[in-house]
Structure formats: C-alpha cells, structure tokens
N, C-alpha and C positions, 0 to 999 in steps of 0.2 A: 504494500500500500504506500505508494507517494504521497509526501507529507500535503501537495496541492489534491488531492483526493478526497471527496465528502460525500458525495451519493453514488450509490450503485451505477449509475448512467457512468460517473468520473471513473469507477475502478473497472468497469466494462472497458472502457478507453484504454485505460493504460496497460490493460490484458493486452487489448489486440496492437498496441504498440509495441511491446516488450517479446510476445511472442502469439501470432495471429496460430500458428498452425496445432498448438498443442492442444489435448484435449480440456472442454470446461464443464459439459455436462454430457453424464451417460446417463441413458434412462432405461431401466427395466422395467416389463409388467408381467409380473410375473401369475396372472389368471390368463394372459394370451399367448407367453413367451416371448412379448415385444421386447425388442432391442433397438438403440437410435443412441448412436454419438457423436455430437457437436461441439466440434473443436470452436476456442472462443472464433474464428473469423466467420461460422457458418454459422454460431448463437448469434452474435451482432448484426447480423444482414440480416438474421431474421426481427431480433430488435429494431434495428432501422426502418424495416418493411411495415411493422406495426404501428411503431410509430409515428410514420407518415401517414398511416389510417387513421388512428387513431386523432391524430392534427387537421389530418386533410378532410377526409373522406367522412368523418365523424365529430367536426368542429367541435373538440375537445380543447377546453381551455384551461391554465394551470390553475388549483385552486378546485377542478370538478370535482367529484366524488365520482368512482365506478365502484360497482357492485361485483364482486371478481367469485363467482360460484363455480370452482372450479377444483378438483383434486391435485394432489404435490404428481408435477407431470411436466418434463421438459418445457410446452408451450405456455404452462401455469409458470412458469422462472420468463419467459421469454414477455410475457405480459407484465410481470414484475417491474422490470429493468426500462421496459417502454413508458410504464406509465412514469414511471421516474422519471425518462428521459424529455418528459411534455409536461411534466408537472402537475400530472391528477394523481387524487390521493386513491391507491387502490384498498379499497376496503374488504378485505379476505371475506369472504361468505359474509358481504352486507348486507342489509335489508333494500333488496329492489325498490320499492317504491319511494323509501326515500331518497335513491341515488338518481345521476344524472345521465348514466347508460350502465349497460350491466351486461357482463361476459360470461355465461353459461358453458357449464359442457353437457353432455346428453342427459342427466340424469335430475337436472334440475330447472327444465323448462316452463315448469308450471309456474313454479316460484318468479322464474325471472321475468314473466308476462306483466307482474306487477309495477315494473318500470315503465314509467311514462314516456322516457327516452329512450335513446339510440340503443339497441338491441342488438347483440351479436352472439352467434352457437358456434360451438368448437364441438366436432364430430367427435375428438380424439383416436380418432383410425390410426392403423401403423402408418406410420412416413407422413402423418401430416394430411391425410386423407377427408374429402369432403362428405357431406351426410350424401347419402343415397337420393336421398328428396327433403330437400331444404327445408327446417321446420317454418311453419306459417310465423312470420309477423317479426323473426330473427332475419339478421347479413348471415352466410353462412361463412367463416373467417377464411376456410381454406381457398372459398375461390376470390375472395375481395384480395387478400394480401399479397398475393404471387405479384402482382401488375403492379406495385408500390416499389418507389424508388431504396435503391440502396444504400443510396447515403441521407442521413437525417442531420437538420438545423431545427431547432425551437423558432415558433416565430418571436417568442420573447422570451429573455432566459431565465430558467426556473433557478429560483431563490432557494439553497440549500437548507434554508432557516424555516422555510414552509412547511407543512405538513406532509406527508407522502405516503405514507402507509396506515393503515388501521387493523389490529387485528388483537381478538380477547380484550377485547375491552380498555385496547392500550394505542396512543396513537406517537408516531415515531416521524421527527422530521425525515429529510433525505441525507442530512450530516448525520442525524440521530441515527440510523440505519448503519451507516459505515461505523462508526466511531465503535457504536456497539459491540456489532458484528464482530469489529475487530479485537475486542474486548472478550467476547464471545468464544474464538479461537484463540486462546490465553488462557483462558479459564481452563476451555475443555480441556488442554494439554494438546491441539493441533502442530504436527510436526512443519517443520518448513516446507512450503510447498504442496500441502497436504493431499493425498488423494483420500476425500472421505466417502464413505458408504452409509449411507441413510435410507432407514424404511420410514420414519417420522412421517406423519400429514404436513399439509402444507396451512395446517387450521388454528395451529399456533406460533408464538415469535421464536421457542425454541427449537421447532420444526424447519421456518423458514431460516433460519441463522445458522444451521447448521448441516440445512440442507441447499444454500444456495451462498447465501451473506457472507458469511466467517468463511468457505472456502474461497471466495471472492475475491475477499480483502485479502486473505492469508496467499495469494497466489498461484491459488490451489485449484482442484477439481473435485465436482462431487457425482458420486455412484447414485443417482436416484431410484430408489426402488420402492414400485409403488403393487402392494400386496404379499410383502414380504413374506406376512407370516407363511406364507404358502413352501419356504424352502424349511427343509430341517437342516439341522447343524452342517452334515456334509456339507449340501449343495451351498452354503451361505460361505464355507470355507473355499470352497471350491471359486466360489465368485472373488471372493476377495482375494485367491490369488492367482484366478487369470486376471481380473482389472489391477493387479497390483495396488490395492487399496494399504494405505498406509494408517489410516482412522477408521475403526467401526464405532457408529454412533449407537450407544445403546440403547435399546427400545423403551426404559422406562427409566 
C-alpha cells in the first residue's frame, strides 16, 4: 500500500501499476465447480467497464446509495471497487426501496423490485454469463457492460472522506476502507504479499476485508470460495496447495 493510497479504487491502481499480470482474484463455486481467475489487469477492465455504466449509462452520482444484493462472488469484489471508483456508497444487502439503484443476483429479484430506480440483475453464470431471458423491469449486466469503455475518469473526483460502503450496520468512508483493511491484514497475521483463501460471505466487514480489502492493501490475492462448506478437509488442503495459498481465513 502506497502511502498516497486511501480507497480501494487508489490501491486497485497501484496493483495494476506495480504489476498488471499477476493474479488478484480466484473465485471458486464450489455447488457448480466454477472456476474464474482475474489477474488485477483483467479485474480492472472489468472495474473500468462498470464503472462507466455505472457513471454513464446509469447516471450514478457520488454521494448515491446502491443496494448491492449480491453473494461474496468475483463480480460482487468487481462492483465493490466500481462503486468506489464513482463515489456511490454500496450498501451490502441494503434495503431497495430506500436506495437509488440496486444490483441483484438471481436469487433476490423480488426484493430488489422494490427500488424505484435504476435496476440491474447479474445472472452469475460461469464466465460472466447472461440470464437466458432477461428478468422483467432489470439491465441484464452481462450484456450492458461488454460495450463500456476500458478506461475510467470520475466526472468529478470522489472525496476519500465520503462515505462509500455500508454494511452490518457500520458505514466506512473510502480512506476508512483502506486504512482498515490494512489494519485488518496486521491483525490477522497476513504474510507479505499474501495469497489468502476465504469461504467468508460477503454480508459482513470481516468477510469483505479479508476476502477482498486487506488482501488488496496487503499486495496480495484472495482465493474466493463461495460454498465452501461443501469441501472436506482433503479437498480444502488440496486447494490451498495447488492455489499456493499462503493464509486460510478461518471460518469462524
């Protein structure tokens, strides 16, 4: 973490400066066997690409609130770092109706209906895959984001000191987010560089911090796996060492 670093958007940056090609997020699912690993220069394009939906296509202004109804899941870290990057506060499983757009994945549609605004479903298919038939009254994300440019500018720059995340009932600026974070990876004992492995939700701060933040800040990469319980000890050993995981986060 460079000392000029304070929101996730700033340490996404100096990933893909320092080294674009190495990996930053591996994501397991392990009820499908999915597998997807995005080295940081292919997470940030994807960052980029949302982000300009998110700015453009979704006149999203810093300061919004999204409703972010979505499980700890590669494009769940990639909506993170975007809303960062525009300056709306993503609010982890917020209450739709009171937010100002609201990012669903398939399992939570009804709920997000209750948003008055801008509506978006995330299929969650392998590779980024779109729904089969677009739910009624949702953008379906897969096909809106491809066509969004690769590189992102704020049209006015978000203030670190603002608000940017909400989640358990805790709300965390975008300095507040890194500073933590990096706090976070300190605490836990994260070695340099860390490759961590986490089954954690993405429904809490110690979830998101040490499934995406603290390896972030720490320079690292995290093992995302989402339905863990589903390995028994082999296969969990086994994973940590073909991904040559260097941290296993514990489950409780």
């Amino acid at each position: 973490m460079n000392a000029t670093d304070r929101t996730p958007a700033d340490l996404l940056g100096s990933a893909l400066a320092a080294d674009p090609g190495r990996p930053l997020v591996t994501f397991y699912d392990d009820a499908t066997g999915e597998r997807v690993e995005l080295s940081v220069a292919t997470f940030a394009n994807w960052v980029a690409k949302t982000a300009n939906y998110l700015q453009g296509d979704l006149a999203a202004e810093p300061g919004d609130r999204l409703a972010l109804l979505l499980p700890a899941h590669w494009q769940t870290a990639v909506w993170l770092v975007a809303c960062s990057s525009v300056g709306v506060v993503a609010e982890v499983g917020g209450d739709p109706a009171a937010a100002d757009l609201v990012v669903s994945g398939p399992d939570s549609l009804d709920a997000a209906r209750a948003c008055s605004g801008e509506r978006v479903a995330l299929a969650l298919r392998p590779l980024g895959g779109r729904f089969p038939q677009p739910p009624a009254g949702f953008a379906d994300y897969a096909v809106e984001v491809p066509g969004q440019g690769d590189r992102f500018a704020p049209f006015v720059p978000v203030d670190p000191g603002a608000p940017a995340l909400a989640v358990g009932g805790e709300e965390l600026t975008g300095a507040g987010i890194g500073e933590r974070a990096l706090a976070d990876a300190a605490a836990a004992g994260l070695p340099p560089a860390p490759r961590v492995l986490s089954g954690l939700g993405y429904d809490t701060w110690r979830g998101l911090s040490l499934g995406l933040y603290a390896p972030l800040a720490a320079s690292g990469s995290v093992v995302l796996c989402r339905h863990q319980d589903r390995l028994d000890g082999d296969a969990l050993a086994a994973r940590e060492a073909t991904e040559k995981v260097t941290f296993t986060v514990p489950r409780s």
